[in-house]
N, CA, C and O atoms as a GROMACS GRO file, in nm:
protein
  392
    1UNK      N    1  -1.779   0.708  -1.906
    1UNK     CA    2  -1.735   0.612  -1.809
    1UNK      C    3  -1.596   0.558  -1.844
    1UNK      O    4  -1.518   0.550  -1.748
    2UNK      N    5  -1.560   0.528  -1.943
    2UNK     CA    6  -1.429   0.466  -1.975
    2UNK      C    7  -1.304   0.569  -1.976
    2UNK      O    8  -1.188   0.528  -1.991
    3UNK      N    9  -1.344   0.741  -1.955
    3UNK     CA   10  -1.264   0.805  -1.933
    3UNK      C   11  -1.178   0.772  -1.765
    3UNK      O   12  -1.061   0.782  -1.728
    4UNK      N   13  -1.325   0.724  -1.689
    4UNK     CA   14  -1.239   0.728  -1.556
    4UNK      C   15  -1.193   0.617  -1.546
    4UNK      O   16  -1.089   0.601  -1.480
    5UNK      N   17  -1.269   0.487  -1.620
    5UNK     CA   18  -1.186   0.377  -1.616
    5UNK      C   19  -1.023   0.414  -1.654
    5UNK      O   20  -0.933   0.397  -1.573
    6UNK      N   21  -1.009   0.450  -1.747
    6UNK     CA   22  -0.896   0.468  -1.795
    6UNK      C   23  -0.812   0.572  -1.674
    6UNK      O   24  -0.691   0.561  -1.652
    7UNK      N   25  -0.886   0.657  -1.615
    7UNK     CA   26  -0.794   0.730  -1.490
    7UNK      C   27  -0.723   0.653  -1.403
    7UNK      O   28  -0.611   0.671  -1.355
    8UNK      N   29  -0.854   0.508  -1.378
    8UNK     CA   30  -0.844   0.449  -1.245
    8UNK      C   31  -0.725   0.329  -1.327
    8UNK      O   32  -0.652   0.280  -1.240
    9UNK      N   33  -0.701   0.289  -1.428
    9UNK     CA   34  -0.623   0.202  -1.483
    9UNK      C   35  -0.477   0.286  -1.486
    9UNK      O   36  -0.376   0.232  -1.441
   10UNK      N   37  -0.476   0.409  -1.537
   10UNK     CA   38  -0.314   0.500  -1.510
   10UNK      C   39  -0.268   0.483  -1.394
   10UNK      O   40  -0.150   0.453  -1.376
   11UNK      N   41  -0.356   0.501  -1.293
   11UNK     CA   42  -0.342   0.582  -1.183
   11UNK      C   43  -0.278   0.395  -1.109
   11UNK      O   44  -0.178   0.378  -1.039
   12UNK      N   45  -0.336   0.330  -1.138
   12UNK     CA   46  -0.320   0.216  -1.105
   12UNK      C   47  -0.166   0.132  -1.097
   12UNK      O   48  -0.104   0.072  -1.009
   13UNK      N   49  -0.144   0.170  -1.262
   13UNK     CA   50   0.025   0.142  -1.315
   13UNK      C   51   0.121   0.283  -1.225
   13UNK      O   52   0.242   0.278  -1.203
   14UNK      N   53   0.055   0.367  -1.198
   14UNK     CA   54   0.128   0.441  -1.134
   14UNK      C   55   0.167   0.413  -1.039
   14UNK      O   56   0.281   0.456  -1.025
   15UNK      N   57   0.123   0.345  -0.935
   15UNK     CA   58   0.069   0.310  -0.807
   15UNK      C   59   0.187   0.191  -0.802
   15UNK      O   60   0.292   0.191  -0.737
   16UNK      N   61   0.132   0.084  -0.897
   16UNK     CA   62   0.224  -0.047  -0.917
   16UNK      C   63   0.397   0.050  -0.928
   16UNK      O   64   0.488   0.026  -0.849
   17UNK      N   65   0.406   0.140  -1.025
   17UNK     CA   66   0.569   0.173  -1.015
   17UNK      C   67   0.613   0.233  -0.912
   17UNK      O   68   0.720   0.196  -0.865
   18UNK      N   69   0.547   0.329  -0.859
   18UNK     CA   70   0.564   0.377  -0.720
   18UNK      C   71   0.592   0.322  -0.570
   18UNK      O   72   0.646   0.367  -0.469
   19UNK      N   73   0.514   0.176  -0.614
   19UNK     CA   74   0.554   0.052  -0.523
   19UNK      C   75   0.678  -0.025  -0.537
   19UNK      O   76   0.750  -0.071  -0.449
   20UNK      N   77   0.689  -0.029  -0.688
   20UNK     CA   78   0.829  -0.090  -0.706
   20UNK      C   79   0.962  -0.026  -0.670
   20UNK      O   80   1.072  -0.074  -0.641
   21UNK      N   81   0.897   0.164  -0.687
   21UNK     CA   82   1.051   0.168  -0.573
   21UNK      C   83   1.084   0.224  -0.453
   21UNK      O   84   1.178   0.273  -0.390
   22UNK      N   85   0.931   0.188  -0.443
   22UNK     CA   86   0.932   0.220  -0.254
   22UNK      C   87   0.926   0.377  -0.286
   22UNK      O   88   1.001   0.455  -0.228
   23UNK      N   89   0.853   0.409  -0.360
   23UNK     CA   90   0.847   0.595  -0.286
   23UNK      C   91   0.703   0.605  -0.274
   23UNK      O   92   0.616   0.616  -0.360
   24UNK      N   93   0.698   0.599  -0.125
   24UNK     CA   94   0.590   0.630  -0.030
   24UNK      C   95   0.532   0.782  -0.064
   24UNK      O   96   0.413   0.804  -0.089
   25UNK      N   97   0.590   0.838  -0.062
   25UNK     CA   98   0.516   0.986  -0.114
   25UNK      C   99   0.422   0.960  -0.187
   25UNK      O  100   0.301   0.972  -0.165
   26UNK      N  101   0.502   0.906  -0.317
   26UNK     CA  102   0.390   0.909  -0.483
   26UNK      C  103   0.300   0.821  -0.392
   26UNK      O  104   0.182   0.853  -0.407
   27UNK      N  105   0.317   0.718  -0.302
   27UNK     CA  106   0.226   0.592  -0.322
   27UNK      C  107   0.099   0.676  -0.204
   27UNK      O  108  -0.023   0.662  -0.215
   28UNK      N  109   0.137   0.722  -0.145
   28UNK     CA  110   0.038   0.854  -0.067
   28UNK      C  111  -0.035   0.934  -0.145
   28UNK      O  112  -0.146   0.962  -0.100
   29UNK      N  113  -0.006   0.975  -0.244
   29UNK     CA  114  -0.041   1.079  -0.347
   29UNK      C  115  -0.116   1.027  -0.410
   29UNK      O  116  -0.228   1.078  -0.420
   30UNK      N  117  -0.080   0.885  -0.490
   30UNK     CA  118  -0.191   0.820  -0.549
   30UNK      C  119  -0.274   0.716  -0.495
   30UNK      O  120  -0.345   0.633  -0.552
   31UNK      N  121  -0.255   0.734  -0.394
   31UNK     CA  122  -0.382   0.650  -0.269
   31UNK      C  123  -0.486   0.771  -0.313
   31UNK      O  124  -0.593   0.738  -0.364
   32UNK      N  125  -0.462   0.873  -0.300
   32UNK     CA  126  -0.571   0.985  -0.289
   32UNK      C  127  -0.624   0.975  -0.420
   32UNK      O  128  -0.745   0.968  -0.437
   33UNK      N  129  -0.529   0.972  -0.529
   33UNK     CA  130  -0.629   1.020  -0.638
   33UNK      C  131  -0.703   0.868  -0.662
   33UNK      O  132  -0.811   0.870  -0.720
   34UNK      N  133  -0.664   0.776  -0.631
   34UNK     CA  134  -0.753   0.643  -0.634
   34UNK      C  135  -0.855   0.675  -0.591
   34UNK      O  136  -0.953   0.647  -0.660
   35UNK      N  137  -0.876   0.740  -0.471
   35UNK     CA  138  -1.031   0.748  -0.380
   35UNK      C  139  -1.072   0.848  -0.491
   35UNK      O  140  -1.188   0.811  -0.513
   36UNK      N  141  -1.055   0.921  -0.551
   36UNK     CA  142  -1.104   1.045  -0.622
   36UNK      C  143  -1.170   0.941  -0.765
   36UNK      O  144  -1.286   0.954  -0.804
   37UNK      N  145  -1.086   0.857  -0.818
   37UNK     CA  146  -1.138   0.805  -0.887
   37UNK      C  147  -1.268   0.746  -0.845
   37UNK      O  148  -1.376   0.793  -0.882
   38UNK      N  149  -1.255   0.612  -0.743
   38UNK     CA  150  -1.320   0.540  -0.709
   38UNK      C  151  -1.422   0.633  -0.700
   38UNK      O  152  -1.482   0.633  -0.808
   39UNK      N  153  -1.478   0.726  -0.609
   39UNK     CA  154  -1.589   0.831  -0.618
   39UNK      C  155  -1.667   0.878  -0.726
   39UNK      O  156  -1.789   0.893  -0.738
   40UNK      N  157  -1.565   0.901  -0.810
   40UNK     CA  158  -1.615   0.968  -0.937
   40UNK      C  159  -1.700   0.809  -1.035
   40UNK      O  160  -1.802   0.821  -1.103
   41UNK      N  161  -1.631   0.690  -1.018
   41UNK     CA  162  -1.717   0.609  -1.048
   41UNK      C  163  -1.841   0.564  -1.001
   41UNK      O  164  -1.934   0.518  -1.067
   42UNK      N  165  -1.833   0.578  -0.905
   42UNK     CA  166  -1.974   0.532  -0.807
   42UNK      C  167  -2.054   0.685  -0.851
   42UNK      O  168  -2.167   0.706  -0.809
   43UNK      N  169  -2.002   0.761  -0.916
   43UNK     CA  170  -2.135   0.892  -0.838
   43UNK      C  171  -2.181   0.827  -0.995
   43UNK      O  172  -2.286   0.764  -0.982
   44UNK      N  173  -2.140   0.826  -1.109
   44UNK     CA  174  -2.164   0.787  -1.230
   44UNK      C  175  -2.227   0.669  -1.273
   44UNK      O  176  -2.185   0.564  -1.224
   45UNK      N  177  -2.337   0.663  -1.373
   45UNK     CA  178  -2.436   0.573  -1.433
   45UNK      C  179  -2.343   0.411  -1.432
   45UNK      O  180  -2.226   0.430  -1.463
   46UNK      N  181  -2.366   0.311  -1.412
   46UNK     CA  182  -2.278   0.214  -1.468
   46UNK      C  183  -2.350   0.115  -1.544
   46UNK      O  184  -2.433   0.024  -1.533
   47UNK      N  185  -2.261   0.191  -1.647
   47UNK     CA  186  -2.303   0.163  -1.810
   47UNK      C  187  -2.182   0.039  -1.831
   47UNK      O  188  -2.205  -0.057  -1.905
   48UNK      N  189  -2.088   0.050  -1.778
   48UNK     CA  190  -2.039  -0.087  -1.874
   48UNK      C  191  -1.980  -0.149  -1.723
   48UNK      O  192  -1.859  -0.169  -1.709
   49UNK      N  193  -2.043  -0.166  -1.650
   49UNK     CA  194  -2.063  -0.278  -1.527
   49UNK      C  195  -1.898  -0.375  -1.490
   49UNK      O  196  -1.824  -0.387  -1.393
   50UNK      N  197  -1.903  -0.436  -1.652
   50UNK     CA  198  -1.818  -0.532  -1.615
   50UNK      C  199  -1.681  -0.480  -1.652
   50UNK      O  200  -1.578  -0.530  -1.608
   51UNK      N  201  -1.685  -0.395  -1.718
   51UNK     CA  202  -1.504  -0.318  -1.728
   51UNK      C  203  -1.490  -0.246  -1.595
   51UNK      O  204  -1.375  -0.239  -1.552
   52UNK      N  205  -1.591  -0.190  -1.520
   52UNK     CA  206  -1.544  -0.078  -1.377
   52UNK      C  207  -1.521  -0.199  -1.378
   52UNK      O  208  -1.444  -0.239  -1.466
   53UNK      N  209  -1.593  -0.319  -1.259
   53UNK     CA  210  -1.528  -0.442  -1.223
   53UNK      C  211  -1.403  -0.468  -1.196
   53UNK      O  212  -1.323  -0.461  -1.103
   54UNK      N  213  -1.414  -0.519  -1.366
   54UNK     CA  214  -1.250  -0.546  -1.344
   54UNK      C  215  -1.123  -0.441  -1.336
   54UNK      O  216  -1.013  -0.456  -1.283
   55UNK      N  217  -1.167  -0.353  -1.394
   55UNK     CA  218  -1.063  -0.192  -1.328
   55UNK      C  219  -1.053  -0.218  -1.209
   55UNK      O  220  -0.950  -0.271  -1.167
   56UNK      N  221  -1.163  -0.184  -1.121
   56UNK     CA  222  -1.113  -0.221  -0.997
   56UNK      C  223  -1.091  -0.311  -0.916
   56UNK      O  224  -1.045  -0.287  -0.804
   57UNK      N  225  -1.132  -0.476  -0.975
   57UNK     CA  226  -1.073  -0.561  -0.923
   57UNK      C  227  -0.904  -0.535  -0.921
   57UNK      O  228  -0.840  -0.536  -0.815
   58UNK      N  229  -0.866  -0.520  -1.003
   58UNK     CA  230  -0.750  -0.464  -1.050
   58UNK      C  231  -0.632  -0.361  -0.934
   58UNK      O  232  -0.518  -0.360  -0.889
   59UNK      N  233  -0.736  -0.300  -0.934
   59UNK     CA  234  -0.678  -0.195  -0.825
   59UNK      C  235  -0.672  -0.236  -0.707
   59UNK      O  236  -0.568  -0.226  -0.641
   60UNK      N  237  -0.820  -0.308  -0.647
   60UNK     CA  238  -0.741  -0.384  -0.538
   60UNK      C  239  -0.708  -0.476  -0.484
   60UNK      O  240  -0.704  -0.509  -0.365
   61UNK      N  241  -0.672  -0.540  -0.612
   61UNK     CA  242  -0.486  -0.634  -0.630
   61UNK      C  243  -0.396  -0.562  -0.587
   61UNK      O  244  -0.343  -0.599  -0.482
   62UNK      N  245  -0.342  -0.422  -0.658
   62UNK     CA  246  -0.275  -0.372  -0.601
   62UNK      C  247  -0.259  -0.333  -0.499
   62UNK      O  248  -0.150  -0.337  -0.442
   63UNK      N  249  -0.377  -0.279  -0.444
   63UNK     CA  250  -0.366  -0.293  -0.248
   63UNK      C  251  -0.383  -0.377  -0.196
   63UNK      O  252  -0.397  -0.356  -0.076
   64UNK      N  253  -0.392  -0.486  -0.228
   64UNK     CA  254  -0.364  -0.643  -0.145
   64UNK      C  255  -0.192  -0.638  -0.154
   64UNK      O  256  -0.123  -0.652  -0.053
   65UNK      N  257  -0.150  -0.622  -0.252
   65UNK     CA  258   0.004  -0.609  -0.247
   65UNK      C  259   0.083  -0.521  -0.159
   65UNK      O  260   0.150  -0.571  -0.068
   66UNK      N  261   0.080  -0.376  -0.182
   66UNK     CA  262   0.051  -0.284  -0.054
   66UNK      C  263   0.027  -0.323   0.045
   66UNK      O  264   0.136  -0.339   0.100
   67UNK      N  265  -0.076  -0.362   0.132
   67UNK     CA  266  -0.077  -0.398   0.238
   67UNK      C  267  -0.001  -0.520   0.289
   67UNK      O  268   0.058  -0.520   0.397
   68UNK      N  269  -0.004  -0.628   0.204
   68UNK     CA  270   0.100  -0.751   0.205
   68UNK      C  271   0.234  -0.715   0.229
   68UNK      O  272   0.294  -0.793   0.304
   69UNK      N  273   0.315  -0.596   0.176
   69UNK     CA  274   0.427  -0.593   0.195
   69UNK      C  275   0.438  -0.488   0.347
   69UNK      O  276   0.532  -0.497   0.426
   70UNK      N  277   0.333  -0.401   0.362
   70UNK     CA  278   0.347  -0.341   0.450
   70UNK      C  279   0.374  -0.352   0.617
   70UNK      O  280   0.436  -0.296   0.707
   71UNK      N  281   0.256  -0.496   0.588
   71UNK     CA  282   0.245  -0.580   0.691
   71UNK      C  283   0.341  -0.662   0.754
   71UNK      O  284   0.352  -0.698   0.871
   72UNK      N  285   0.444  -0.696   0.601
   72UNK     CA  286   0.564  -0.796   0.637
   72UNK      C  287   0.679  -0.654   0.669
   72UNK      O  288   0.784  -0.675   0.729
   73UNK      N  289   0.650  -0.540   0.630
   73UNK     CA  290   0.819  -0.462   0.706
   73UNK      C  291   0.743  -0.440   0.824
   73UNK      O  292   0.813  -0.495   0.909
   74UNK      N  293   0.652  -0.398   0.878
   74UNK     CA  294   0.611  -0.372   1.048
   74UNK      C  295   0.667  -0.518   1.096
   74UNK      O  296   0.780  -0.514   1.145
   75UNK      N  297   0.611  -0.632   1.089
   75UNK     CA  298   0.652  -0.716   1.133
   75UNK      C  299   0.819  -0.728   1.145
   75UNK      O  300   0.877  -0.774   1.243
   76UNK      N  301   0.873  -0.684   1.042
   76UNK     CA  302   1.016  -0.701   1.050
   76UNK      C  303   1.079  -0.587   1.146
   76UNK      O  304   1.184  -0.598   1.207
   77UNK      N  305   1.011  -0.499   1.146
   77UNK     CA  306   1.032  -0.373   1.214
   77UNK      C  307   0.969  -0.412   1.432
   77UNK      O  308   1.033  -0.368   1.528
   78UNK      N  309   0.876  -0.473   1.441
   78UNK     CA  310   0.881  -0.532   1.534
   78UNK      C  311   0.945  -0.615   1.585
   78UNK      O  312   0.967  -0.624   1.706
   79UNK      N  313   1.000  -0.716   1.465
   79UNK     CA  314   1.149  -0.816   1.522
   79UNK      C  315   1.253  -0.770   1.556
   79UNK      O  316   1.307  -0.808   1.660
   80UNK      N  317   1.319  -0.654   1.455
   80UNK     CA  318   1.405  -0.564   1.479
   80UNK      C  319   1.422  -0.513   1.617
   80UNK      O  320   1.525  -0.524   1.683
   81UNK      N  321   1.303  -0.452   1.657
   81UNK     CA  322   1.298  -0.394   1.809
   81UNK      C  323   1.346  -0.476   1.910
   81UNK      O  324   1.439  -0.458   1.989
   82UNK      N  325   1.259  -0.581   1.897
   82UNK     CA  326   1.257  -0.705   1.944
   82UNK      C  327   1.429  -0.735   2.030
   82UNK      O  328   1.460  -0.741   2.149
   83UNK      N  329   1.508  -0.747   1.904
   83UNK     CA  330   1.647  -0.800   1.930
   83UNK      C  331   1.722  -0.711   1.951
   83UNK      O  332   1.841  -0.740   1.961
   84UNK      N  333   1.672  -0.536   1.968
   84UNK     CA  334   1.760  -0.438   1.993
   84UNK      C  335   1.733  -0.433   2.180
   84UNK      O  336   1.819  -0.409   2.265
   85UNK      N  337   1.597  -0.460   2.202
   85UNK     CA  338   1.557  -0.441   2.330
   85UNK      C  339   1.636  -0.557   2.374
   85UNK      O  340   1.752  -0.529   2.407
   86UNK      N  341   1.600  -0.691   2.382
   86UNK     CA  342   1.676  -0.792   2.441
   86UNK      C  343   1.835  -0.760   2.447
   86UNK      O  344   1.883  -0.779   2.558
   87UNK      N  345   1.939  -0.707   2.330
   87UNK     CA  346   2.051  -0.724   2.352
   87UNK      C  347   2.108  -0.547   2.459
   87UNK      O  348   2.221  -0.503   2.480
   88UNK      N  349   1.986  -0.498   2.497
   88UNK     CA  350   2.020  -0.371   2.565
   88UNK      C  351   2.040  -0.438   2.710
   88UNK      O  352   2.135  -0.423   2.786
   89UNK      N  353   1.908  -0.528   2.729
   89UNK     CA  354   1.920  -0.594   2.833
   89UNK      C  355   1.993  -0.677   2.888
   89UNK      O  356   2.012  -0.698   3.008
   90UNK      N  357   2.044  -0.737   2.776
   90UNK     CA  358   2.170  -0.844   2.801
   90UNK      C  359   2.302  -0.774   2.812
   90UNK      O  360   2.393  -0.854   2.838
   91UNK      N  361   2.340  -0.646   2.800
   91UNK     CA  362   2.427  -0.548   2.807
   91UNK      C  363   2.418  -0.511   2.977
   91UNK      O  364   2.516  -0.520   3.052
   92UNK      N  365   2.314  -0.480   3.009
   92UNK     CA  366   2.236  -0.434   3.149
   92UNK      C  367   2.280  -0.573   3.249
   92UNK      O  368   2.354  -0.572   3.348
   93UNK      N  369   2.224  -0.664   3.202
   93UNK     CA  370   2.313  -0.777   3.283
   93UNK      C  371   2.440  -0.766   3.281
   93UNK      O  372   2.489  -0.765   3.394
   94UNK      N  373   2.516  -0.757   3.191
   94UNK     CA  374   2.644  -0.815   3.149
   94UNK      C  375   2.759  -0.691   3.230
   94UNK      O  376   2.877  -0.717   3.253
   95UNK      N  377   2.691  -0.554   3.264
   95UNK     CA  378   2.744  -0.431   3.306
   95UNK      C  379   2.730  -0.485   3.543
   95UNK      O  380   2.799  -0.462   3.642
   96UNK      N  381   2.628  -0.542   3.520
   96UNK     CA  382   2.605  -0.579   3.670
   96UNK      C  383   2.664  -0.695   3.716
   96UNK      O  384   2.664  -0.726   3.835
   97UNK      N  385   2.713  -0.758   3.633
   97UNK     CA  386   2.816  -0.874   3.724
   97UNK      C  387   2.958  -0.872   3.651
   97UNK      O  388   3.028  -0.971   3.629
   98UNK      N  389   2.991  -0.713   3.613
   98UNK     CA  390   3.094  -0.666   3.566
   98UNK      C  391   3.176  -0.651   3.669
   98UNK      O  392   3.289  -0.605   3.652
   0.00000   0.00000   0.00000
């Protein structure tokens, strides 16, 4: 058991650096092997209860973070739109009583 703990704890810091510089690939890549972990723990006896736990409390900290930031660029990415659409329109006016 503490072998995969220890997978799901690498895989974890991996995850955290991969976030820090924004490369979505790795952070795709190790979304997957997370589920591979997570699986491989659940199919397995749990013998030391309170270390999976906190391993994966752990882990999803890190996808509370993930999703936290993800949530704030869509949003920014919807404002963005936001003020590209309005100033097309205000162009569209501005061309008709030209």
């Amino acid at each position: 058991m503490s072998e995969v703990i220890a997978r799901i704890e690498e895989t974890r810091d991996a995850l955290l650096a991969a976030f820090a510089e924004r490369d979505w690939d790795a952070v795709g890549k190790l979304d997957l092997a997370c589920r591979v972990c997570v699986e491989d723990i659940l199919a397995e006896a749990q013998e030391n209860d309170a270390q999976v736990r906190s391993s994966l409390d752990e882990l999803l900290a890190v996808y509370r973070q993930l999703i936290e930031f993800a949530s704030g660029e869509r949003q920014s990415i919807v404002d963005e739109m936001t003020q590209i659409r309005q100033a097309k329109n205000a162009t569209k006016v501005y061309h008709l009583f030209s």
